[in-house]
N, C-alpha and C positions, 0 to 999 in steps of 0.2 A: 264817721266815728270820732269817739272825743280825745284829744289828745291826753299822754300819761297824765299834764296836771289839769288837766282839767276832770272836775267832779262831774258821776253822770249826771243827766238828763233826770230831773224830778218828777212825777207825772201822779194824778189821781185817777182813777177811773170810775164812770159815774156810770154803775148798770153791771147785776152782774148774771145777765140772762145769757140766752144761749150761745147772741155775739161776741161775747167774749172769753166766753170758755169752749165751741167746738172747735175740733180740728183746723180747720179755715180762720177762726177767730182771730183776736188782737193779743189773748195771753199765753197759749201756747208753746211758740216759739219765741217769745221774745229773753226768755234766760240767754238766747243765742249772741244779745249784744249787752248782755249784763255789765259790762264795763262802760257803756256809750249813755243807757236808758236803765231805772230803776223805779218800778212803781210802788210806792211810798203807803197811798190806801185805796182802797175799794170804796162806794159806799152803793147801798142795796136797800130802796124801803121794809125790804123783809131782811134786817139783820141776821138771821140766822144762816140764811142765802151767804151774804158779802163774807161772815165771819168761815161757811166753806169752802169758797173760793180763794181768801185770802189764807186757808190754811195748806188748801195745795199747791199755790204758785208762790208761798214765800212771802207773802204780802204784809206788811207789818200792822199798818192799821186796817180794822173793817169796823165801818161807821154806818151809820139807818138816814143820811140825810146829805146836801147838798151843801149846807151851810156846814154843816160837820168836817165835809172833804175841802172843804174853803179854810177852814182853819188850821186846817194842815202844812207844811210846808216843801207845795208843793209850786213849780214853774206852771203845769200847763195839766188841764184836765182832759180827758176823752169822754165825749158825752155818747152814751149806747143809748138814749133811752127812745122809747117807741117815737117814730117819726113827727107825729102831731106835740110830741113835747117837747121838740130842740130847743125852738128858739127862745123861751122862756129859760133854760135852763143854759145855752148859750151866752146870752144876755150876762146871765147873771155872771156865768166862768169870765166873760170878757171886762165887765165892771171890775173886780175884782182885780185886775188886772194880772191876770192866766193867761197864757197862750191857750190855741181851740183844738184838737181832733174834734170831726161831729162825724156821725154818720149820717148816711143819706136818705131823707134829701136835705139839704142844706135848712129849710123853711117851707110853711105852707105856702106863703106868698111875698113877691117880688119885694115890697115896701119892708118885709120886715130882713129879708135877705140885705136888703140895701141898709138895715137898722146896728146888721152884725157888721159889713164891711167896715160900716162909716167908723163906727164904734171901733174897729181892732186898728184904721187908719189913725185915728187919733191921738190911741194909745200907744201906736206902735208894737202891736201887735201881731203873730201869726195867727188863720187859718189854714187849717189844713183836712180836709173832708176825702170823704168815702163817694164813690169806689177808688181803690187805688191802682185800679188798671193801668193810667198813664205811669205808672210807676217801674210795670213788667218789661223787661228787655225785649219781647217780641212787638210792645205797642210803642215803645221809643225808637226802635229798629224803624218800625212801618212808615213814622211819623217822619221820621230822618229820611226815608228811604223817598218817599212823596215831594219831601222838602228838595230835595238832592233834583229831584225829574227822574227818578229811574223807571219812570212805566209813563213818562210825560204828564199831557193834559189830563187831569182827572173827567173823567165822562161822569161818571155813577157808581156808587156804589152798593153794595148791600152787609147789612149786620143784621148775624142772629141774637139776639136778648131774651131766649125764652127756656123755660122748662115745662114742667107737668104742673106746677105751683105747688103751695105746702099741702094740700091734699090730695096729693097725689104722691109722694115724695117720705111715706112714713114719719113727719114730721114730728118731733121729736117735741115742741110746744102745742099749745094750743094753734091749729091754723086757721082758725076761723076770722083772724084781724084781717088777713089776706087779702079776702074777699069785701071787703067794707067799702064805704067812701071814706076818703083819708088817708087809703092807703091800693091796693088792687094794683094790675100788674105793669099799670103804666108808670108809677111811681118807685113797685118793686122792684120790675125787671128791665123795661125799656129804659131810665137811670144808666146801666152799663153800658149798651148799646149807644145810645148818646152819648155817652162821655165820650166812648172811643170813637165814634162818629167824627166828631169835634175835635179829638186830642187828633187826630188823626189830620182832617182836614181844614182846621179849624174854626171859628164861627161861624154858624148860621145865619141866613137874612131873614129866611120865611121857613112855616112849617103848613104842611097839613096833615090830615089824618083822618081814618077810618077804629070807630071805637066803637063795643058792645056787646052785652051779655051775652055770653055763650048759652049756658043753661040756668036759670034761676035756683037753682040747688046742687050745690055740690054735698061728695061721701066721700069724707077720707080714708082712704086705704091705708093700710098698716099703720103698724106707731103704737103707741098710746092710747090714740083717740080714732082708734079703726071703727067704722062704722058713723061716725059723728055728721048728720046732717047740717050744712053751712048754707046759709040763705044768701045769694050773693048779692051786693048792692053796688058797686065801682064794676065797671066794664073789665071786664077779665080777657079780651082779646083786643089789642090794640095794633096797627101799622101806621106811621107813621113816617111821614114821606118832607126831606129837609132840602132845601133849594141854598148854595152855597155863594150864588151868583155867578156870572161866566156859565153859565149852563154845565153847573157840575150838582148833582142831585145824591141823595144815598136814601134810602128803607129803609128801617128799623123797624124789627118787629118787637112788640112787647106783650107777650099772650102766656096765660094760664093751662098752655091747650098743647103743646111739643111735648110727647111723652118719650118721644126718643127722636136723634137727629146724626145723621153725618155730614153735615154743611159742615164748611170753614167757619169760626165767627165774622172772620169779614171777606169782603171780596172786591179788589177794588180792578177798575175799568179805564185804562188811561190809550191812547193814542198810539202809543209806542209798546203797552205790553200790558198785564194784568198781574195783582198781586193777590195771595190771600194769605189769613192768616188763621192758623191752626189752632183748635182748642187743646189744651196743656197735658191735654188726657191722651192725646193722639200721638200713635209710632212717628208720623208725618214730621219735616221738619217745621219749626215754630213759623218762619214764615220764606214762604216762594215767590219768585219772581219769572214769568215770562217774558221774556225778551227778544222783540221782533228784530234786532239785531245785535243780537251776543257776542255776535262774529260778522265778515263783510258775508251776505248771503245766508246767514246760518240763526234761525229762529231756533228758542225751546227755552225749557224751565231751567231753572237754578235755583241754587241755594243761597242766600245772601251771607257771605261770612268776609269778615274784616280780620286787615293781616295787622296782627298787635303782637309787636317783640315782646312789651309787658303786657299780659293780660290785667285785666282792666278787675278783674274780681268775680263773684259770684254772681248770678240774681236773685238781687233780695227781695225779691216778693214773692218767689217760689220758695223763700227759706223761713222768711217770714212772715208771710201770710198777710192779713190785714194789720199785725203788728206791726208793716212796713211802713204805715203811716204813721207813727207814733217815731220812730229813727227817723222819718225823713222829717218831721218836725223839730226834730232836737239836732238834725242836722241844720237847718234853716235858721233854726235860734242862732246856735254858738257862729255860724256864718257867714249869716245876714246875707243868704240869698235868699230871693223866691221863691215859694213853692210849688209846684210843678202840678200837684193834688191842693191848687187852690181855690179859695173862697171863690175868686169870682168865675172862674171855669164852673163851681157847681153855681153857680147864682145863674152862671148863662142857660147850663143842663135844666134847670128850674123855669128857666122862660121857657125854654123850649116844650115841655112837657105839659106847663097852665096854655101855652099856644094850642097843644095838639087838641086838649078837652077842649077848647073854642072853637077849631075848626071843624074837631067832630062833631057838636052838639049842633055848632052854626053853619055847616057845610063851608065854609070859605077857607081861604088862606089866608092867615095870621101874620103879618110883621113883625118883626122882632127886632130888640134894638141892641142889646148886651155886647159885649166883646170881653174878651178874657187876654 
């Protein structure tokens, strides 16, 4: 948060599609730190779009263009727009000399990911990217709790990354990009799963993978576009399998194909005990610990909870939603720490995923070289 004198947090937002106006979105809740962050304008190539979105969230400007929102006076822009268009539009936020929200994925490819680092290094600059899982107090819990040894050597683990896809799912846009090349569920969905993969255990050395069309056409059910035949062209089932070194391994699934699930999203496998962690929807607590010695002689579950005289605050990213990116941005400005949801954790997520399409298409295992 920003202190009484300090001014909030400046910010523009570039896209005003559904990622930033559903529920889950970036604009929703964010009146919640209206003292901290303030976004200033919208811009939307269909002006009339930006100017209703900037009239329900209070948004002062709503502008039709990129260079319009650069003329603004704004610190830092949030780029929403369709995945195949960040890094050009990226680019151009970080020239400008803006801090970055992108969403995910960071870039199509390694060269131009290494294009925005080099660039915001330079400048002295933030990145700060989507998803913002590592942000949730159940995935810093885990991450601390692994760090700590509380379930020892990590053996293996597993994360789920998947749904029904957007046609399945009443999608509320067009879901047809879904299924494309460019975009399909390893990009979609597998993206989370890795992050937490990684925020979890952190970098990767090797990947491989199992990738491929389920059915050559899908029919979106409800919505909108109930009925609507989708020709699929990107592998819409993906597993993908990450070697950590030390003989510690995890899965990730990333498929169009889970139309309903009660897994944990993750499940981790150590020496001394197992841990999972809970999707946010579930009675369950957020996350559990087996412990083969709790006590001298005495195995079983727990709950992991820290004794804090002061509590420590909310979690902002069950409050805030993807907005939480956008605070943890303007906290890392005014700071000058690191971003935890940084560039190069998604630059590494990115290797990892151009890996998996290689190993799928070429049967082998991929090296990787990245580190975050």
């Amino acid at each position: 948060m920003t202190s009484p004198s300090q001014a909030p947090f400046r910010v523009g937002v570039l896209g005003a599609g559904m990622i930033s106006t559903i529920w889950y979105g970036y604009l929703p809740d964010l009146h919640k730190v209206r003292d901290a962050v303030t976004v200033v304008g919208i811009a939307n190539r269909t002006l009339a779009k930006a100017q209703a979105v900037a009239e329900t969230y209070g948004i002062e400007h709503a502008v039709a263009s990129l260079d319009e929102l650069l003329a603004l006076d704004v610190e830092a822009v949030v780029n929403l727009l369709p995945g195949p268009d960040h890094f050009e539009a990226s680019m151009r936020i970080l020239e400008s000399g803006r801090h970055l929200v992108t969403e995910k994925p960071i870039t199509s490819t390694i060269a131009e990911a290494d294009e925005l680092l080099a660039l915001a290094e330079a400048r002295g600059l933030h990145i700060v990217t989507a998803p913002a899982d590592m942000l949730a107090d159940e995935w810093a819990r885990a991450r601390d709790l692994v760090a700590r040894g509380a379930i020892g050597k990590v053996a293996f683990a597993r994360v789920q990354s998947s749904h029904a896809g957007a046609a399945g799912l009443s999608w509320p846009v067009d879901p047809s990009q879904f299924y494309q090349e460019g975009v399909g569920a390893l990009l979609d969905l597998a993206v989370y799963g890795l992050t937490r993969a990684t925020g979890v255990l952190g970098p990767a050395r090797r990947v491989m993978a199992m990738s491929g069309i389920t059915v050559p056409e899908r029919v979106a059910r409800g919505g909108p576009f109930d009925g609507m035949r989708i020709p699929v062209s990107a592998p819409d089932n993906n597993l993908v399998l990450l070697d950590f070194g030390d003989a510690t391994f995890a899965v990730i699934d990333g498929t169009f194909n889970v139309v309903a699930s009660r897994a944990p999203e993750m499940e981790l496998y150590g020496l001394e005990g197992s841990m999972i962690v809970n999707p946010a929807d579930k009675t369950a607590p957020p996350v559990e610990i087996y412990r083969l010695n709790a006590a001298p002689g005495v195995a079983g579950w727990i709950r992991p909870q820290e004794y804090q005289i002061f509590p420590t605050g909310s979690n902002r990213f069950a409050e805030l939603k993807r907005g939480v990116l956008i605070e943890h941005l303007a906290q890392c400005v005014r700071t000058g720490t690191r971003p935890v949801a940084s560039g190069a954790h998604a630059r590494h997520v990115l290797e990892l995923m151009l890996a998996a399409q290689q190993s799928a298409r070429d049967g082998v295992a991929v090296d990787v070289t990245s580190t975050f």
